[in-house]
Kinemage of the C-alpha trace (Angstrom):
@kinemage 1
@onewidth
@group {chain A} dominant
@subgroup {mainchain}
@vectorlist {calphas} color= white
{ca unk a 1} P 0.000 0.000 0.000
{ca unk a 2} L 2.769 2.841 0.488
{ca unk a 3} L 4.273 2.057 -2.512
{ca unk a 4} L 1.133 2.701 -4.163
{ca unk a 5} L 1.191 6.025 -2.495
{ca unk a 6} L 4.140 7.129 -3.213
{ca unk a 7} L 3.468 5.960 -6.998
{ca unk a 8} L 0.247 7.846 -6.738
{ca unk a 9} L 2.579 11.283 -5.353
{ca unk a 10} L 5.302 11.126 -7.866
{ca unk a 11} L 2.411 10.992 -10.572
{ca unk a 12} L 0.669 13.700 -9.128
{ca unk a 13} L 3.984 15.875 -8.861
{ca unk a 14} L 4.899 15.249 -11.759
{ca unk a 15} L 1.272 16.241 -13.316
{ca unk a 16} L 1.236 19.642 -11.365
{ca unk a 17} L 4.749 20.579 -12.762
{ca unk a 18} L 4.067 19.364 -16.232
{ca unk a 19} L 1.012 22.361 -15.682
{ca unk a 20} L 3.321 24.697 -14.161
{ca unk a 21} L 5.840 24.510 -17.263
{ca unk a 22} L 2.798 24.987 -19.439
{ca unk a 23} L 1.560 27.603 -18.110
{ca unk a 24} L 4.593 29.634 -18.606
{ca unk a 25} L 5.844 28.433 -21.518
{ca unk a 26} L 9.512 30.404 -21.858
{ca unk a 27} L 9.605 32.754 -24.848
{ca unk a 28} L 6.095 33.532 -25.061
{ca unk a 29} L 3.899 36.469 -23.791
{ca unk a 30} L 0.567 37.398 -22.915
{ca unk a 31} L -1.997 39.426 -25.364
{ca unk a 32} L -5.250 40.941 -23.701
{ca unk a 33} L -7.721 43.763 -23.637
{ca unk a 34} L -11.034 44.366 -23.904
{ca unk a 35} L -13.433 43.929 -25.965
{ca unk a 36} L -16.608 46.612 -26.212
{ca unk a 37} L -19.665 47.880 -29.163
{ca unk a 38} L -19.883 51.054 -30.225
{ca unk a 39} L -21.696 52.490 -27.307
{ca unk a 40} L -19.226 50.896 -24.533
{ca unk a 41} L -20.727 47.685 -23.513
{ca unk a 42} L -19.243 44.691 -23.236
{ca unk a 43} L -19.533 41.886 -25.601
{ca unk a 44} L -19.105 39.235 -23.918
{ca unk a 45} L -18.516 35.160 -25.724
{ca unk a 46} L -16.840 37.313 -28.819
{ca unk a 47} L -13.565 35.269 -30.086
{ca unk a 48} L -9.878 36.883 -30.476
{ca unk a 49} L -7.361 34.745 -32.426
{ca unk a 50} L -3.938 34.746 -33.209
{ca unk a 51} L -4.270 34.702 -37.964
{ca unk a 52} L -2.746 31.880 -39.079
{ca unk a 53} L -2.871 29.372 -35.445
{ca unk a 54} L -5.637 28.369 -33.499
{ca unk a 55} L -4.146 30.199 -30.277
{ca unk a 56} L -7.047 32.159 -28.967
{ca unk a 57} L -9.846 33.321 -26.374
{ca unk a 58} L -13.199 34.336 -25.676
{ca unk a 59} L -14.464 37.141 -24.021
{ca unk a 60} L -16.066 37.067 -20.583
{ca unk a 61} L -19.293 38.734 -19.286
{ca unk a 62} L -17.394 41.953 -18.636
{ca unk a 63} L -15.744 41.730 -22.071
{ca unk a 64} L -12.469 40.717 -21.499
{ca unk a 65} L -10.162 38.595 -22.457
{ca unk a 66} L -6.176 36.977 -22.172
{ca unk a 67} L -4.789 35.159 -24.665
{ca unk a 68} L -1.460 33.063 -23.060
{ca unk a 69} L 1.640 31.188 -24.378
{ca unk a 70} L 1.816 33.607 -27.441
{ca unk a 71} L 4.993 32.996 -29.351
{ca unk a 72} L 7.463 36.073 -29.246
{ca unk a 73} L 7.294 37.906 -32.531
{ca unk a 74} L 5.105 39.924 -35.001
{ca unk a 75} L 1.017 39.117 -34.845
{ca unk a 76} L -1.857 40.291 -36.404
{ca unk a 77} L -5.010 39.674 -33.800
{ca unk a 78} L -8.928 39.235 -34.888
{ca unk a 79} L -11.501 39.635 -32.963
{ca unk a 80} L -15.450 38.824 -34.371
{ca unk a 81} L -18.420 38.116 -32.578
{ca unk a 82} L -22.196 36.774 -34.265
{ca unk a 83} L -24.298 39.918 -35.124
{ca unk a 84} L -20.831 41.998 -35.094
{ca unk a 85} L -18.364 42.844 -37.380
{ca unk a 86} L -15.055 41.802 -37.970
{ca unk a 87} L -11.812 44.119 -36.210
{ca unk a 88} L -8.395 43.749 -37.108
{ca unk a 89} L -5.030 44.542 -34.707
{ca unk a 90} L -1.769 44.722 -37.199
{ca unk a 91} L 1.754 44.251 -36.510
{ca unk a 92} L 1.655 43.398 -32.638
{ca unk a 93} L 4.855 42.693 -31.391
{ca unk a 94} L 4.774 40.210 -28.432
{ca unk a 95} L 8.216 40.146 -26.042
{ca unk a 96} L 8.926 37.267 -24.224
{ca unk a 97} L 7.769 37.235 -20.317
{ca unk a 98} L 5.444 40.597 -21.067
{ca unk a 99} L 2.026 41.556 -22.321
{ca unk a 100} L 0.021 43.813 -24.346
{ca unk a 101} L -2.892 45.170 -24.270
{ca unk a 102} L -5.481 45.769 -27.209
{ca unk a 103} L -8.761 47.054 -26.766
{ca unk a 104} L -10.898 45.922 -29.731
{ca unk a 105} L -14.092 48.098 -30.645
{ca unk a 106} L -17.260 45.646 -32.617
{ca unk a 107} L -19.550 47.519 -34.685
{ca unk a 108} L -23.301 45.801 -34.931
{ca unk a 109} L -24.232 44.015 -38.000
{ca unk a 110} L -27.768 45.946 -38.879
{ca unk a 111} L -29.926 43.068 -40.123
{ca unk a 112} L -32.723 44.238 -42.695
{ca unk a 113} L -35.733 44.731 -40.858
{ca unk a 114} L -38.109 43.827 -44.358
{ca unk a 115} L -36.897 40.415 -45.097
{ca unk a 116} L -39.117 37.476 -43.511
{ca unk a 117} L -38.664 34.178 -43.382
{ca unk a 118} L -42.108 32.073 -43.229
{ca unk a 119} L -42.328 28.588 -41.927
{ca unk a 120} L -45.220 26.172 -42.940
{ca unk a 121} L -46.067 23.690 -41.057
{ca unk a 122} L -48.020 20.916 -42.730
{ca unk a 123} L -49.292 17.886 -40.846
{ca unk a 124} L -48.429 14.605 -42.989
């Protein structure tokens, strides 16, 4: 029974700093911000990815949102969210061990008020 124990706590070590070393992945930073419509509020569920790799987030209820382990270098960062258009942030340059901030602004996708869609229901 101990050595199952202490089979059981080297496992368990070894899981915790297996998540430590991901978690701070060396050579990588941090991007985050917020993310708001045109009058302010927060949009909260809208997605921010890194083009070209599926690194990303989601906002929260408050609108913001971290995106970790980014690789140093150059980005370019998109942020969309249904019924809102798409914003673009060019040439970010992510340091190693820092962060950045972007703020991303979503503009409302006006949906035309005289197009209906009618569903018929016929019973076999």
């Amino acid at each position: 029974m101990k050595a199952f124990l202490k089979i059981l706590l080297v496992i368990i070590a070894a899981a915790i700093a297996g998540q430590i070393l991901l978690a701070a992945a060396p050579g990588t930073g941090k991007i985050m911000g917020h993310i708001c419509d045109n009058e302010g509020l927060p949009v909260p569920g809208a997605t921010v990815v890194i083009e070209g790799t599926s690194i990303g987030a989601s906002s929260n209820f408050d609108g913001s949102y971290v995106i970790l382990n980014v690789p140093q270098g150059v980005h370019t960062v998109i942020s969309y969210c249904i019924c809102y258009g798409k914003e673009t942030a060019r040439d970010l340059f992510v340091k190693a061990d820092s962060s950045i901030s972007i703020d991303f602004i979503l503009t409302p996708i006006i949906i035309r008020e005289d197009s209906a869609i009618v569903i018929e229901c016929v019973k076999p």
